[in-house]
C-alpha positions as CSV (number, residue, x, y, z in Angstrom):
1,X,12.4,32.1,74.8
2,X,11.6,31.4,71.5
3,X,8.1,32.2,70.2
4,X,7.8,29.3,67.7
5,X,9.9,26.5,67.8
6,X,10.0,23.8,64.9
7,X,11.7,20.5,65.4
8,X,12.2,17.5,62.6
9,X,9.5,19.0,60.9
10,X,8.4,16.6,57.5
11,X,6.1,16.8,55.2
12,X,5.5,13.7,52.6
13,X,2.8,13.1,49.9
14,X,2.9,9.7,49.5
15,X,6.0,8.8,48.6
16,X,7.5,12.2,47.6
17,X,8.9,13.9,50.5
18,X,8.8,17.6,50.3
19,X,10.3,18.7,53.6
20,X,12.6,16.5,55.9
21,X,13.8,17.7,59.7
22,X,13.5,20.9,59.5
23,X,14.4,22.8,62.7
24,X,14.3,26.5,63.4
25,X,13.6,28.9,66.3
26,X,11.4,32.3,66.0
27,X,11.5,34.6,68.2
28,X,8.6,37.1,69.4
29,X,9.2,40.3,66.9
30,X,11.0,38.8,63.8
31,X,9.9,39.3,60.5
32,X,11.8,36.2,58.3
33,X,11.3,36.3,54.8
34,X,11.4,33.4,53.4
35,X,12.6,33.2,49.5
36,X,13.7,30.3,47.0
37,X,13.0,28.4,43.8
38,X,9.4,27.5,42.4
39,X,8.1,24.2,44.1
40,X,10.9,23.9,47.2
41,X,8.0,23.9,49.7
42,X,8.1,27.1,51.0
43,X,4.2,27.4,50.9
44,X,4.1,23.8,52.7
45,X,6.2,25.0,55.1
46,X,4.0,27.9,56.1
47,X,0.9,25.6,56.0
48,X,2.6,23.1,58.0
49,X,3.2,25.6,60.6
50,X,-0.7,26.3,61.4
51,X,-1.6,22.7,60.5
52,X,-3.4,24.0,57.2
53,X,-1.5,21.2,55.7
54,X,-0.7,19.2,58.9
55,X,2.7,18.2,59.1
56,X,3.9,14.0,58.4
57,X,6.1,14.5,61.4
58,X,8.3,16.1,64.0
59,X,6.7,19.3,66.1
60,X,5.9,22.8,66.3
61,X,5.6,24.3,69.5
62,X,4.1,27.9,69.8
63,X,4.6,30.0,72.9
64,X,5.5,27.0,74.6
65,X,2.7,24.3,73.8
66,X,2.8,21.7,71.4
67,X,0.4,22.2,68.0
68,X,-2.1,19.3,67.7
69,X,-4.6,18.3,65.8
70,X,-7.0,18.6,68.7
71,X,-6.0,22.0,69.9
72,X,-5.0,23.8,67.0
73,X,-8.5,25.7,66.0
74,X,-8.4,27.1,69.5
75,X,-4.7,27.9,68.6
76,X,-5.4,29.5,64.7
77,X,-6.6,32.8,65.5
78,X,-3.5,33.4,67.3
79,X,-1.7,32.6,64.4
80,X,-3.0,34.5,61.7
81,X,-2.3,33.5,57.7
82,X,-2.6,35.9,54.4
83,X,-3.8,34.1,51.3
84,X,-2.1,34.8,47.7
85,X,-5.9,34.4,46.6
86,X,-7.1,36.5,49.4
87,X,-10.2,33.9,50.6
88,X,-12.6,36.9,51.3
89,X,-16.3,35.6,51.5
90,X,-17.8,37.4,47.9
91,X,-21.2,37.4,49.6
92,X,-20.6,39.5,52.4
93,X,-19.2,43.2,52.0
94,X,-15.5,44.4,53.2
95,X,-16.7,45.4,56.6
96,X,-19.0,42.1,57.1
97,X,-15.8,40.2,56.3
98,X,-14.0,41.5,59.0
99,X,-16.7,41.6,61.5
100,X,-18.6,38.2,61.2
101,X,-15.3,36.4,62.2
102,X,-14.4,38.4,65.2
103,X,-18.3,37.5,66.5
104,X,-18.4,33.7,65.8
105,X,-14.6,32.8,66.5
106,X,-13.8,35.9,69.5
107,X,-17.3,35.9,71.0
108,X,-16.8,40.3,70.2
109,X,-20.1,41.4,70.1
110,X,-21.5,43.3,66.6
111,X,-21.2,46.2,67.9
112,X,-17.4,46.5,69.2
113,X,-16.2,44.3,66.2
114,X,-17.7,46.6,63.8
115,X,-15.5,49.5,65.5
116,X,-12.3,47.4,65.9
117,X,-13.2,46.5,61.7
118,X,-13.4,50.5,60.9
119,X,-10.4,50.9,62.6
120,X,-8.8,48.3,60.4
121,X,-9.8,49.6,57.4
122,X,-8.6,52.8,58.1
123,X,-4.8,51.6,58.8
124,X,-5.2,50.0,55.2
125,X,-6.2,52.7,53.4
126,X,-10.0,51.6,52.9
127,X,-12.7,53.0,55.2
128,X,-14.4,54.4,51.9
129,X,-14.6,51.0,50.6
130,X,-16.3,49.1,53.7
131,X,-19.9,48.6,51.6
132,X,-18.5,47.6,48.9
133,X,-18.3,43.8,47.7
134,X,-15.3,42.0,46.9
135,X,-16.1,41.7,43.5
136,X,-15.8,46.0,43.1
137,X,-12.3,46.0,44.6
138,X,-9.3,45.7,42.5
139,X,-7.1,42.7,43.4
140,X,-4.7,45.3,45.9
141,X,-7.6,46.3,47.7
142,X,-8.7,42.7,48.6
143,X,-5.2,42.0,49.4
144,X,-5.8,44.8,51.9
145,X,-8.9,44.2,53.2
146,X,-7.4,40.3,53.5
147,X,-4.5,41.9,55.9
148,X,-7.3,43.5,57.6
149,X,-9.1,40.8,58.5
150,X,-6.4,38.8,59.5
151,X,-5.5,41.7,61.9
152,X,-9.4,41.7,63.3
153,X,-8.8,38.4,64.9
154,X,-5.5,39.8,67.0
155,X,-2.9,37.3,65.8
156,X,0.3,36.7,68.0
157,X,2.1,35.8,64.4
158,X,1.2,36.3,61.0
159,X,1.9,34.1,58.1
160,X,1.8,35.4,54.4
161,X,2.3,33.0,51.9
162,X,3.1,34.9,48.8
163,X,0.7,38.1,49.4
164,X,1.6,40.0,45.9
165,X,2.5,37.0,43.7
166,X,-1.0,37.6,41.8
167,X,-0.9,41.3,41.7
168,X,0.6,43.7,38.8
169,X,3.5,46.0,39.8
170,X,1.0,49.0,41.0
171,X,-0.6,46.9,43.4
172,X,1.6,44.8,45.1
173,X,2.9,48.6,46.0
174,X,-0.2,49.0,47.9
175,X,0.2,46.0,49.9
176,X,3.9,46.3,50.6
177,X,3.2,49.6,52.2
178,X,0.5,47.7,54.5
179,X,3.4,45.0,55.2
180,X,5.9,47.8,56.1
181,X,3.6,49.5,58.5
182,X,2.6,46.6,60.2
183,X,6.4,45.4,60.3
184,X,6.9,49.1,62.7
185,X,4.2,47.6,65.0
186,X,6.3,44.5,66.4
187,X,4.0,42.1,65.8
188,X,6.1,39.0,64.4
189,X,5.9,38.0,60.5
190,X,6.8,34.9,58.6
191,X,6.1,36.2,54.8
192,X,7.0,33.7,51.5
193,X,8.0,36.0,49.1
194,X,10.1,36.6,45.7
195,X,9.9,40.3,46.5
196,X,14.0,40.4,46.6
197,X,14.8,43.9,47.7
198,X,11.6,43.8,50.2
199,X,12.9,40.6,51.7
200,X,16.3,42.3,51.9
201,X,15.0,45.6,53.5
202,X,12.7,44.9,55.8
203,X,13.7,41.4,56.8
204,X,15.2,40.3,60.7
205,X,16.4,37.5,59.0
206,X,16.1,35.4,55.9
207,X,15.6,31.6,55.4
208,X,16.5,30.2,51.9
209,X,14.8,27.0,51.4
210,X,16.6,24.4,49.2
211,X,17.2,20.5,49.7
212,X,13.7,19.6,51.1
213,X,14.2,22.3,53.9
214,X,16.2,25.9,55.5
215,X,19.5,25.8,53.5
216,X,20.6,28.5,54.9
217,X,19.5,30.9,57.6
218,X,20.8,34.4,58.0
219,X,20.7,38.0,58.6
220,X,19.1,39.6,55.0
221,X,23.3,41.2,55.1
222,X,24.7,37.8,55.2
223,X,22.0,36.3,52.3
224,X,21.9,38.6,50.2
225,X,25.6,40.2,50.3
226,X,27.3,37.2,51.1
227,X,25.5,34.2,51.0
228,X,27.7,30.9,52.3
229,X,26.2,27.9,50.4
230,X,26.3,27.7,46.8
231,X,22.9,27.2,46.0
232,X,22.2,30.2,48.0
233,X,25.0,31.8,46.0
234,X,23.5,30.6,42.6
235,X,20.0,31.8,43.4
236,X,20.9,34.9,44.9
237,X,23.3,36.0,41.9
238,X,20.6,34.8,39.5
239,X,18.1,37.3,41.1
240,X,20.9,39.9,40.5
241,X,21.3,39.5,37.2
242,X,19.0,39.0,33.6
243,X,19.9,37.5,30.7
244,X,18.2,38.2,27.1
245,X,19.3,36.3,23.5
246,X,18.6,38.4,20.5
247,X,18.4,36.5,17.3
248,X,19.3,38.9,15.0
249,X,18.4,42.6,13.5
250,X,14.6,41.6,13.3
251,X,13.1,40.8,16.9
252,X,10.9,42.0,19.6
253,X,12.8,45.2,20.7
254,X,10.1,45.9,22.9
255,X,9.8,42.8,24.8
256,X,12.9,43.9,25.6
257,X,13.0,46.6,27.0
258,X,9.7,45.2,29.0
259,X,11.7,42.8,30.7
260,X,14.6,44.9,31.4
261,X,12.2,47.3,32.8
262,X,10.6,44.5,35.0
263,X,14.4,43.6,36.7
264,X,14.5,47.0,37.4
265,X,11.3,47.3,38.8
266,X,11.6,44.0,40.8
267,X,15.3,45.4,42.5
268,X,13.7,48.7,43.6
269,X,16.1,50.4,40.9
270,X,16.0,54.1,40.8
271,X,13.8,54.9,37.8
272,X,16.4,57.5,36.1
273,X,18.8,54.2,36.4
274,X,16.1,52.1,34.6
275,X,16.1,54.5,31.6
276,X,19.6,54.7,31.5
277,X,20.2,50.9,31.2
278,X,17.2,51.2,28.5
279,X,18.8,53.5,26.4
280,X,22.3,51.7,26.7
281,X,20.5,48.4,25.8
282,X,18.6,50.4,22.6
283,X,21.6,52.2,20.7
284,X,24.1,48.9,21.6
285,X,21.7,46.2,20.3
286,X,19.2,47.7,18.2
287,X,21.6,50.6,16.4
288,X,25.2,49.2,16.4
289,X,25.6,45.7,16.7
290,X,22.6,43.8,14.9
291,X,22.8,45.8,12.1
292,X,26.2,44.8,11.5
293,X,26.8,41.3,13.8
294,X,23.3,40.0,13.8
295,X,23.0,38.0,17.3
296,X,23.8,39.3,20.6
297,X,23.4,38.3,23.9
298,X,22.4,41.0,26.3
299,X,23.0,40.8,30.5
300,X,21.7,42.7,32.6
301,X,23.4,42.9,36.5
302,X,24.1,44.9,40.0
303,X,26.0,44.9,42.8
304,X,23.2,45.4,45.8
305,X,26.0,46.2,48.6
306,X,27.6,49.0,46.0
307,X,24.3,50.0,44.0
308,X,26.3,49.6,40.9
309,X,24.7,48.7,37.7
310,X,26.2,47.3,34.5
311,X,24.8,46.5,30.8
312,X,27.0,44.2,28.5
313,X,26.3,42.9,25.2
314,X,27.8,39.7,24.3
315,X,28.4,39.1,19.8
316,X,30.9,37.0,17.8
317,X,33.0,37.0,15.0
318,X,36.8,38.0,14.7
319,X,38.0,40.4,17.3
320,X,36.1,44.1,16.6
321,X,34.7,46.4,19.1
322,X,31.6,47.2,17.3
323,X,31.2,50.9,19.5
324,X,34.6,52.6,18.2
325,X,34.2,51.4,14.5
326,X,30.5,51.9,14.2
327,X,29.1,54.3,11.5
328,X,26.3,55.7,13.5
329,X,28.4,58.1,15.6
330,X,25.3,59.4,17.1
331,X,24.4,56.0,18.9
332,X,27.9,55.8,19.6
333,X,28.2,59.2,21.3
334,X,24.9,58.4,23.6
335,X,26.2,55.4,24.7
336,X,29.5,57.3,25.9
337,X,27.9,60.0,27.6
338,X,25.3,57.5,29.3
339,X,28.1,55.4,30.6
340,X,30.3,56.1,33.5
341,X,32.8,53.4,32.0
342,X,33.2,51.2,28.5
343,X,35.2,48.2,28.2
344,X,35.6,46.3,24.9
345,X,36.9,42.3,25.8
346,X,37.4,39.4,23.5
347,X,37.3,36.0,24.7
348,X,36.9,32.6,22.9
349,X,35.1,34.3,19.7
350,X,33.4,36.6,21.4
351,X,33.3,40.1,21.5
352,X,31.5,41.8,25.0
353,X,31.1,45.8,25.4
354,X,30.6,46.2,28.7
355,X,29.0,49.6,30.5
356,X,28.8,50.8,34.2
357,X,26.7,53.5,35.3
């Protein structure tokens, strides 16, 4: 039996309809990441779920009974919802933000909901921080404390819309870890996410929203390996991939390698990897071809089933592979020995040296 159950679910604002008969069965235990383009409703859809945002139409059953208007506060604590801008009350301190819900909305008295609250903190990493305010934590440790108090209120189902989207690289590893241990406890998880290789990794399955609702619905194998509708295709490929034009010898080399660092960071690639495809990307671009072809285009791209990585660098002009008749042999040589293959291509006026390590 299926723990949620969603049928013809809409959701219009006025006239412009952003979800239309959606259907879709969760079972007790999954954890569905749910990924796609900027503004395809996947936020909505949570919301819609837990009448946040109640729904225009159709219906969303949960362990059996129907969600109403008039039943669903009774219903909310059993399904539990993290916040991208983690709603903690500034006023009150960590360990009054998980206790005063657990004694207005549970009836727990003080006492035991300030234990169950300790508790809490502890599994996120926080007891030392239970006095503090909101205000003294860095934006990870509300995130936390946000999980935490979520989990005070003993949710059958949690739903995270976007949890890291407003935290820096460092801290959305905090809360990542908090997602993963929770993930070994059972306890079923929707999550919104453009966390690629966690969606991939620690996912049951996968819904890729497109076309005003689940475009495709899969195991995170069948997604993210071999996806069956093309917009899946194109979305998945273009999270695979990064593209970078450089104007000419003078530009922002190290915006560069900033963003090539970030798609390395964002695919969980290994960090020796990471330096490799920088130092490919520096001596290519910045040594050999500007100096002597002026713009290049630089991509960026791997293979997630083979963990293969390549770097190629697109220029024009007649036919001329820029690596054998460069005269800075010493770029040349470290882009050899950094490379586990080189291939030189020309097709319609353009030249591409392409590198695989």
């Amino acid at each position: 039996m299926s723990l949620i159950s969603i049928r013809n679910l809409e959701k219009h604002y006025g006239g412009n309809v952003i979800l239309k008969d959606v259907n879709a069965d969760i079972k007790k235990g999954e954890i569905i990441s749910i990924i796609g383009s900027s503004g395809v409703g996947k936020s909505t859809f949570l919301r819609a779920l837990n009448f946040l945002d109640p729904p225009t139409g159709g219906e969303v059953f949960f362990g059996g009974e129907k969600l109403t208007k008039q039943n669903i506060d009774a219903m909310r604590h059993r399904l539990g919802m993290v916040f991208q801008d983690f709603g903690l009350f500034s006023h009150m301190t960590v360990l009054d933000n998980l206790i005063k819900p657990q004694v207005k909305l549970l009836k727990i008295p003080a006492k035991e909901a300030e234990l169950k609250a300790r508790a809490l903190l502890k599994t996120v990493w926080l007891s030392d921080r239970a006095r503090y305010y909101p205000h003294q934590l860095s934006g990870g440790q509300k995130q936390r404390v946000a999980i935490a108090r979520c989990l005070a209120m003993s949710p059958e189902v949690i739903l995270f819309d976007e949890p890291t989207n407003a935290l820096d690289p460092g801290m959305t590893s905090e809360v990542m870890a908090v997602i993963r241990n929770l993930a070994k406890s059972g306890i079923t998880m929707l999550i919104v996410t453009h966390e690629m290789d966690f969606a991939r990794d620690m996912s049951s399955r996968v819904f890729y929203l497109d076309e005003k609702g689940i475009y495709e619905d899969g195991s995170p194998e069948q997604i993210f390996d071999k996806p069956q509708k093309p917009k899946t295709r194109a979305f998945i490929y273009n999270f695979q991939s990064f593209h970078y034009n450089v104007p000419g010898h003078d530009f922002d080399f190290a915006e560069l390698l900033n963003k090539v660092e970030d798609f390395c960071y964002r695919h969980a690639i290994d960090k020796k990897i990471g330096n490799r495809l920088q130092l490919l990307a520096e001596e290519l671009i910045l040594n050999i071809i500007t100096p002597n072809y002026g713009a290049c285009s630089l991509a960026v791209s791997f293979s997630g089933k083979l963990r293969a990585y390549e770097l190629s660098v697109t220029y024009g002009g007649e036919k001329s592979n820029a690596l054998a008749y460069t005269e800075d042999e010493i770029a040349a040589s470290i882009v050899r020995e950094s490379a586990k293959t080189l291939q030189h291509t020309y097709t319609d006026n353009k030249n591409c040296i392409t590198a695989t390590i």
